[in-house]
C-alpha positions as CSV (number, residue, x, y, z in Angstrom):
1,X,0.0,0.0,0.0
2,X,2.9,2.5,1.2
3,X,5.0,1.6,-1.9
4,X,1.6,2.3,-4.1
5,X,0.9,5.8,-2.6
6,X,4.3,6.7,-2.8
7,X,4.8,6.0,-6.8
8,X,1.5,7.9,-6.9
9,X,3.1,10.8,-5.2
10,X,6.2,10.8,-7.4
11,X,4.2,9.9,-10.8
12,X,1.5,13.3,-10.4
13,X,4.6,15.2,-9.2
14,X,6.4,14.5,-12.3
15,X,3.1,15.2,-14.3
16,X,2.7,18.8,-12.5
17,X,5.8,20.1,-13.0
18,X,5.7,18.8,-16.4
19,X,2.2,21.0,-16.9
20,X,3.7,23.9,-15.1
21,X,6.8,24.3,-17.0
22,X,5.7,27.0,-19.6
23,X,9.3,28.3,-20.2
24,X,13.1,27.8,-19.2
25,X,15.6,30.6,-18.3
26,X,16.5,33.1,-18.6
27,X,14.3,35.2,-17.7
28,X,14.6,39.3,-17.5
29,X,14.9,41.0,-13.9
30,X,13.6,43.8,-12.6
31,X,15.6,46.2,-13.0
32,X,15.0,45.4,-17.2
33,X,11.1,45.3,-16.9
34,X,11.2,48.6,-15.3
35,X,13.5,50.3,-17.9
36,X,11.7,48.1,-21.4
37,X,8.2,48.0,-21.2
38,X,6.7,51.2,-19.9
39,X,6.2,53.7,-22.6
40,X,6.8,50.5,-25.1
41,X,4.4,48.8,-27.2
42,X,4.8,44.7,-27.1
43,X,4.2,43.2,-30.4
44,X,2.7,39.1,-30.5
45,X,3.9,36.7,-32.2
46,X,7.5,38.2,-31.9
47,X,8.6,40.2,-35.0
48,X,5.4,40.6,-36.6
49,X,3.8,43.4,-38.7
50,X,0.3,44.9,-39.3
51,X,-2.5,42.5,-39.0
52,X,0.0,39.6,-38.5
53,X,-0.1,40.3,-34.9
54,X,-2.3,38.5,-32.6
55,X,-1.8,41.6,-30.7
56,X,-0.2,44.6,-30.1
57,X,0.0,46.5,-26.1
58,X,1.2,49.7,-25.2
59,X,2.1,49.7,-21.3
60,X,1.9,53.4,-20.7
61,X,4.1,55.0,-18.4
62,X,7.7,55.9,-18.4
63,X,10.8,54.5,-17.9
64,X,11.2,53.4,-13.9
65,X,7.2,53.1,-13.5
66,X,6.0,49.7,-12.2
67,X,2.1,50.2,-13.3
68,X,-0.1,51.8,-15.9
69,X,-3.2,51.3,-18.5
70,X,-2.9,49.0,-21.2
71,X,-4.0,50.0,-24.7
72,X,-4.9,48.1,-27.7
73,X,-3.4,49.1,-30.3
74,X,-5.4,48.0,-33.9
75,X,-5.1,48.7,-37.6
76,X,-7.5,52.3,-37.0
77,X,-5.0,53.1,-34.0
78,X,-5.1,52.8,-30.2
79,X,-8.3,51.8,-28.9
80,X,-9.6,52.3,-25.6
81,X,-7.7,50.8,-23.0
82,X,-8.3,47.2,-22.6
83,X,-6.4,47.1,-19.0
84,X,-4.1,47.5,-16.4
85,X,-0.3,46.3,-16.3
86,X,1.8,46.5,-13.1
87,X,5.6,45.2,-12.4
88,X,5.3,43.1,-9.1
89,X,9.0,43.0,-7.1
90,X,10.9,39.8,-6.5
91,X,11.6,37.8,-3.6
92,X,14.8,36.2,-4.0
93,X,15.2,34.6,-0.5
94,X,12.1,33.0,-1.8
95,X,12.5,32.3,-5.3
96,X,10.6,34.5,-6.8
97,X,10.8,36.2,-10.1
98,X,10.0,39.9,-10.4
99,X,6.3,39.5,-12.5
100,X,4.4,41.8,-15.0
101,X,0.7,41.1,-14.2
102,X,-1.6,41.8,-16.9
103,X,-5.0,43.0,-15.4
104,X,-8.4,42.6,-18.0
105,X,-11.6,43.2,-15.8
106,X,-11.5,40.5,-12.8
107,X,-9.0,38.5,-14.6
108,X,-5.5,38.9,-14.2
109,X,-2.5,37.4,-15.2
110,X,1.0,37.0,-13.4
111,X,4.2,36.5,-15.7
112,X,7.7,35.8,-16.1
113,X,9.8,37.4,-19.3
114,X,11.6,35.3,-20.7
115,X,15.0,36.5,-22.8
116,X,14.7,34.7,-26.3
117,X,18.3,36.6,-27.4
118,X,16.4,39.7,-29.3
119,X,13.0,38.8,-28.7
120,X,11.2,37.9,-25.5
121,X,8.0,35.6,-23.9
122,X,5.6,36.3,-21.3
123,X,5.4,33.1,-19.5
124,X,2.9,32.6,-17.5
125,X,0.2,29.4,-15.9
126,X,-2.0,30.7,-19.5
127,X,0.6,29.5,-21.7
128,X,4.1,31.2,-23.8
129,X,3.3,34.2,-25.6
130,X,6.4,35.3,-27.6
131,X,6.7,39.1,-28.5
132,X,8.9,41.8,-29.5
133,X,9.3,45.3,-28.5
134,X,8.1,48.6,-30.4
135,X,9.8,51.9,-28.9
136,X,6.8,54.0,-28.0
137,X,3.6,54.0,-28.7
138,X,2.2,52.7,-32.6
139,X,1.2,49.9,-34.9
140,X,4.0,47.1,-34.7
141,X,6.6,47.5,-37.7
């Protein structure tokens, strides 16, 4: 019985970490969030143009601010804004990554960036969502 349990244990251990393993290192600290994605426009998928984005986010602010409004940017221009981004500090005595939550109504959603060598992923428990960075605020290149 105790040597059943105990594979159990290890088996749906493997199997969640498995499921919760979005992305791998390295990821961006926070001195980097702070100083690239206020004032910037994230373009998704990474490197895309025009309506080939799934989407395109301005985090407004400046350079050093930790939370702001989110605006959709589409093919007439920047739309009303569609939410809230904040930068949420890390812990490292406990392992944990500095964050950029992404606020949409009653949902939000916490995530890691990841550094893909020129472009970037928000990682997060909702999946990888790869992007690139726009300096400003406009329609991704």
């Amino acid at each position: 019985m105790k040597r059943a349990m105990l594979t159990s244990i290890v088996v749906l251990s493997w199997i969640s970490g498995e499921a919760m393993a979005v992305c791998s290192p390295p990821y961006q600290n926070e001195t980097w969030l702070k100083s690239n994605l206020p004032g910037k426009t994230v373009c998704s998928p990474a490197g895309c143009s025009g309506s080939s984005c799934k989407w395109q986010e301005h985090h407004e602010g400046s350079t050093g601010t930790t939370t702001g409004r989110l605006l959709e940017w589409g093919p007439a221009g920047p739309g009303e804004p569609v939410g809230t981004w904040t930068i949420s500090p890390a812990s490292p005595s406990r392992g944990i990554l500095p964050k950029v939550i992404h606020s949409y109504g009653s949902n939000s959603y916490p995530y890691d960036v990841k550094d893909n060598g020129g472009t970037y992923s928000f990682c997060g428990p909702n999946g990888e969502f790869p992007f690139s960075i726009r300096p400003g605020i406009g329609a991704c290149p």
